[in-house]
C-alpha positions in Angstrom: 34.8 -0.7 -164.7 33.2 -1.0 -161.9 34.2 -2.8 -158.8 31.7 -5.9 -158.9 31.6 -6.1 -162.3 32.8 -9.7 -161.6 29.6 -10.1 -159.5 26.2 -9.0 -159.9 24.7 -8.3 -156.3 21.2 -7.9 -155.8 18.7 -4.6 -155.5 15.1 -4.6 -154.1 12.7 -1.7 -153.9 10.1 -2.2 -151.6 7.2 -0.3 -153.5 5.2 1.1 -150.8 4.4 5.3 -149.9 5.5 6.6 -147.1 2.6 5.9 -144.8 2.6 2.0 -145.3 5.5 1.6 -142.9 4.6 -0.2 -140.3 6.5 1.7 -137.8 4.2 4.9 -139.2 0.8 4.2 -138.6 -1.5 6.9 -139.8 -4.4 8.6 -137.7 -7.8 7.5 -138.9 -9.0 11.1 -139.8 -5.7 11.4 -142.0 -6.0 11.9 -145.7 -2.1 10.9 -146.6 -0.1 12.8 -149.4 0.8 10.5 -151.9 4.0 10.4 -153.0 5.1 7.2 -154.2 4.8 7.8 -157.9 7.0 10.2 -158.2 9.9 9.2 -156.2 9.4 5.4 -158.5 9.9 7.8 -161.3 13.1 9.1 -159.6 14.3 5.8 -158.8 13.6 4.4 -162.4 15.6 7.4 -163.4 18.6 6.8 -162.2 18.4 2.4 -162.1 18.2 3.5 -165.7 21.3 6.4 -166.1 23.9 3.0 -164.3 22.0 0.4 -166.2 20.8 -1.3 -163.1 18.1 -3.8 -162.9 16.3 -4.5 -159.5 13.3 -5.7 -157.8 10.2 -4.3 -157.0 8.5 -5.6 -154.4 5.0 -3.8 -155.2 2.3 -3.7 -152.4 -0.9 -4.5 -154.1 -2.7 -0.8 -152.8 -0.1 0.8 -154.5 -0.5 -1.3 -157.9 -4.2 0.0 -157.6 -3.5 3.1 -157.4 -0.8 3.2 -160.2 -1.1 0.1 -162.5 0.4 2.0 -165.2 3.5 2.8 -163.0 3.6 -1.1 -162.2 3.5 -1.7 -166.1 6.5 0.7 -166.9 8.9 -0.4 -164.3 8.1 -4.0 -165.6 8.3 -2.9 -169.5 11.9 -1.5 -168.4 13.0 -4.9 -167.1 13.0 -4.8 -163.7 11.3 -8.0 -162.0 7.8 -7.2 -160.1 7.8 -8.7 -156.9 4.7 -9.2 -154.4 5.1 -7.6 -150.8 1.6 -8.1 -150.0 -1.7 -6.3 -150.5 -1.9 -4.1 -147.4 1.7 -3.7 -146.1 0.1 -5.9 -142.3 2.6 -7.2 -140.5 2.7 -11.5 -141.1 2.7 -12.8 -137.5 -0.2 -10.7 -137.0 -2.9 -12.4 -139.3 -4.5 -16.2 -139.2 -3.3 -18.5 -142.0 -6.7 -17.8 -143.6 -5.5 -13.9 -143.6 -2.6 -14.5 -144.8 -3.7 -16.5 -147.3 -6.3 -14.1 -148.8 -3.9 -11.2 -148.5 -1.5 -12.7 -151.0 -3.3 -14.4 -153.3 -5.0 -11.0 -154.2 -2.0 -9.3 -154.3 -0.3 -11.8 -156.4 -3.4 -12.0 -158.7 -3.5 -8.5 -159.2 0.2 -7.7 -160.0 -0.1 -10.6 -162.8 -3.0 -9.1 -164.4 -1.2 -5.8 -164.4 1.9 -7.4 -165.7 0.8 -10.0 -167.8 3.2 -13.0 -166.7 3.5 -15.1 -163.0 4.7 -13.3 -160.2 7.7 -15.6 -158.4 9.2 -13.5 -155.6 7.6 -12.7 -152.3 9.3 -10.5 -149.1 7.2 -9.8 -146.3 6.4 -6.6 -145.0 9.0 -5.6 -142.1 11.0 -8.5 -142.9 7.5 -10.7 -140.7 8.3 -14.0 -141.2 9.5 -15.2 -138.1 9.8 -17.9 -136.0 5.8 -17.2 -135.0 4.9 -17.1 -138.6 7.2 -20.1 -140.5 3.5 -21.3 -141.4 3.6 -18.6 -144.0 6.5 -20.2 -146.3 3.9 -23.3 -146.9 1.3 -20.6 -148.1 4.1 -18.8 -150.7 5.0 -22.2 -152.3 1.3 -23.2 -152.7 0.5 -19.9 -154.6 3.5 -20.7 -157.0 6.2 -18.4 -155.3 9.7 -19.1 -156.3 11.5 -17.1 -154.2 11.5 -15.3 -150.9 13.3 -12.4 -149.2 11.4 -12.4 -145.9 13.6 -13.8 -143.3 16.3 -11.0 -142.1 19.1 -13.1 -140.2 18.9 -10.4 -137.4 16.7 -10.4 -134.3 14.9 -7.4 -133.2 11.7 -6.1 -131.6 10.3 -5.9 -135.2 11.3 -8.7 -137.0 14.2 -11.2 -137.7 15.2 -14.7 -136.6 18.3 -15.2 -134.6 21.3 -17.3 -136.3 19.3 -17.5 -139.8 21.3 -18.4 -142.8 23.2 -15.2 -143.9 23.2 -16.2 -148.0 21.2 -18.0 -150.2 19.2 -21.6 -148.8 16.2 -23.4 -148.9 13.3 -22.6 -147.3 12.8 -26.3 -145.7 15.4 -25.4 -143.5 12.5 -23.6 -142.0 9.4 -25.3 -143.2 9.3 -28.8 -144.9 6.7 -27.8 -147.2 8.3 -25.1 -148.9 11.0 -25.3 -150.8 11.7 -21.9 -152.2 14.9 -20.2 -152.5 15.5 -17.2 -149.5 17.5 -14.0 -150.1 18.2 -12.8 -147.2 19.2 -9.5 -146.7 22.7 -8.6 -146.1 24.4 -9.0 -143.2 28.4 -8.7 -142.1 29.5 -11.7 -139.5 31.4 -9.4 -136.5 32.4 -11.2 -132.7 29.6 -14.3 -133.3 26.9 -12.0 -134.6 25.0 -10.7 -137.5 25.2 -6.9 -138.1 22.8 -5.5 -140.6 24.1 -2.8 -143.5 22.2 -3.4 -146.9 19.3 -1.0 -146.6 16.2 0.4 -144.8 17.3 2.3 -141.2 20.8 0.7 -141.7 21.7 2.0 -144.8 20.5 5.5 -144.0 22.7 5.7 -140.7 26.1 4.4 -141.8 28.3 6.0 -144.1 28.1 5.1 -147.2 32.3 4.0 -147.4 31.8 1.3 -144.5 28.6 -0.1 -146.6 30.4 -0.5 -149.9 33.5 -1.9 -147.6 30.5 -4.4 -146.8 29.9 -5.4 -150.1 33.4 -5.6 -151.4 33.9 -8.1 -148.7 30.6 -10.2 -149.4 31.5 -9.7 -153.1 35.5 -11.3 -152.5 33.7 -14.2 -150.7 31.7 -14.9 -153.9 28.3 -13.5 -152.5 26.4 -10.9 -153.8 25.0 -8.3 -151.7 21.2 -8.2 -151.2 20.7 -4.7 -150.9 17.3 -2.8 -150.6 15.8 0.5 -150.5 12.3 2.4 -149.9 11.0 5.4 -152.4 9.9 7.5 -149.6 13.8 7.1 -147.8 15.0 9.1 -151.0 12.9 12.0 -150.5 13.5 14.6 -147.8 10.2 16.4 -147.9 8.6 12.8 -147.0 6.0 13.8 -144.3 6.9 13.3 -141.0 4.4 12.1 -137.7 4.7 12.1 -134.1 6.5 9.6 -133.1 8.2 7.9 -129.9 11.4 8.7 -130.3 12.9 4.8 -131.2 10.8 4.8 -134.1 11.6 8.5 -135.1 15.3 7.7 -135.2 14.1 4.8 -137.3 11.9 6.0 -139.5 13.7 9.1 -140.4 16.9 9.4 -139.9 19.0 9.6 -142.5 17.2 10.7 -145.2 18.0 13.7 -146.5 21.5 12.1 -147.9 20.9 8.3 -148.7 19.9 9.5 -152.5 23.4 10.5 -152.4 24.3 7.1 -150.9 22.5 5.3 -153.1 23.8 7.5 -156.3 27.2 6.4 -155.0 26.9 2.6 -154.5 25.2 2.3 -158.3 28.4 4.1 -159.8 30.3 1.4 -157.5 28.7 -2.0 -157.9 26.7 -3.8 -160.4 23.1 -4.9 -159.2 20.7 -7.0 -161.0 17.1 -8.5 -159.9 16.3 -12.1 -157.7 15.1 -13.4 -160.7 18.2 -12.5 -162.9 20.9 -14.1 -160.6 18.7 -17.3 -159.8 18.5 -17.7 -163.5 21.9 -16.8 -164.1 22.7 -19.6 -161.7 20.9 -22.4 -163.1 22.6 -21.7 -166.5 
């Protein structure tokens, strides 16, 4: 049995390739290698060996270019999330932007799928404190949930002092009442330390992030874990970067298919739409 087979935590993939990172802007003359579809299929490969549903948060550019990927991983059972339609960073766009953005994106994965599309997370984590204005915009377009406010503050994203577990989204915005799921963070000396994915995942070792979720777990919280395609493949191209977002962007990769191999033998994960179901029951 597995450890948290008392408690189903949660997994998101943020479906995007390699280049839509934000930190990894492409040169306009750049053709990019595409390799998105096949590290899904690697992904989907092993969620389905350990019996794991997740979350796909699916850019909409990548649902062009693959709706029959899009299909499968929804005909499997994982839930298809919306993280946008061009991967642009929240606080950066007008309302109006914003707006247009995900409707489109939303639109698109429901034609592809076939039912409504209820969770939203924003690329790089970019609702903020500049950018609560979005949460009205989710609700309107019929979002249930969101996953876009990471309860840690750096020079990317994140708002100081959030909520480290589930709440509602007025807390933030009185016209929106969806229900956040914000990645994971341990409580250490007064403040929020990050370990459930992205950069964070990839530079600890693995035995201090499932001592993470074993602790969230015996609290009664499941773990809101998430992961990238491209962060499980070690040929991923790499550009020229500064060096901050070199560390970032690549470090760690060549062994966090490992890590994640090991936490899905470990600990039971499910989608956001699973557990908020499972909770109204």
């Amino acid at each position: 049995m597995r450890s948290s087979d008392k408690i189903k935590n949660v997994l998101c993939v943020d479906l995007e390739d390699w280049f839509n990172a934000n930190l990894a802007q492409l040169p306009n003359d750049l053709e990019p290698e595409r390799r998105v579809e096949q590290n899904t299929w690697r992904l989907l490969s092993i969620f389905e060996e350990y019996q794991v549903k997740a979350t796909f948060f699916v850019v909409g550019e990548v649902a062009e270019k693959y709706p029959d990927l899009i299909r499968e991983i929804y005909k499997r059972g994982h839930e298809i999330g919306c993280h946008s339609a061009k991967h642009r960073l929240i606080y950066e766009l007008s309302k109006e932007e914003f707006l247009e953005d995900t409707h489109c994106a939303k639109k698109r994965l429901e034609e592809i799928i076939g039912v409504p599309v209820v969770s939203y997370r924003a690329p790089s984590w970019s609702i903020t404190e500049k950018s609560f204005w979005a949460l009205e915009v989710l609700d309107n377009e019929g979002f249930r949930f969101d996953s876009s406010i990471f309860p840690f503050k750096n020079f990317l994203y994140g708002v100081k002092d959030a909520p480290r577990f589930l709440y509602r989204t007025e807390k933030y915005n009185p016209n929106s009442k969806l229900t956040e799921f914000p990645p994971s963070t341990i409580r250490i000396l007064g403040k929020n330390i990050p370990f459930s994915g992205g950069f964070y995942l990839r530079a600890l070792p693995v035995f201090l992030v499932s001592m993470c979720v074993r602790y969230l777990n015996r609290q009664g919280h499941p773990a809101v874990m998430y992961i990238h395609p491209w962060e499980i493949d070690p040929d991923t191209p790499r550009l020229k970067l500064n060096l901050r977002d070199q560390v970032i962007q690549y470090w760690g990769i060549k062994n966090n298919y490992r890590k994640l191999v090991f936490l899905l033998k470990h600990f039971s994960f499910t989608s956001i739409l699973k557990i908020a179901d499972n909770a109204n029951q």
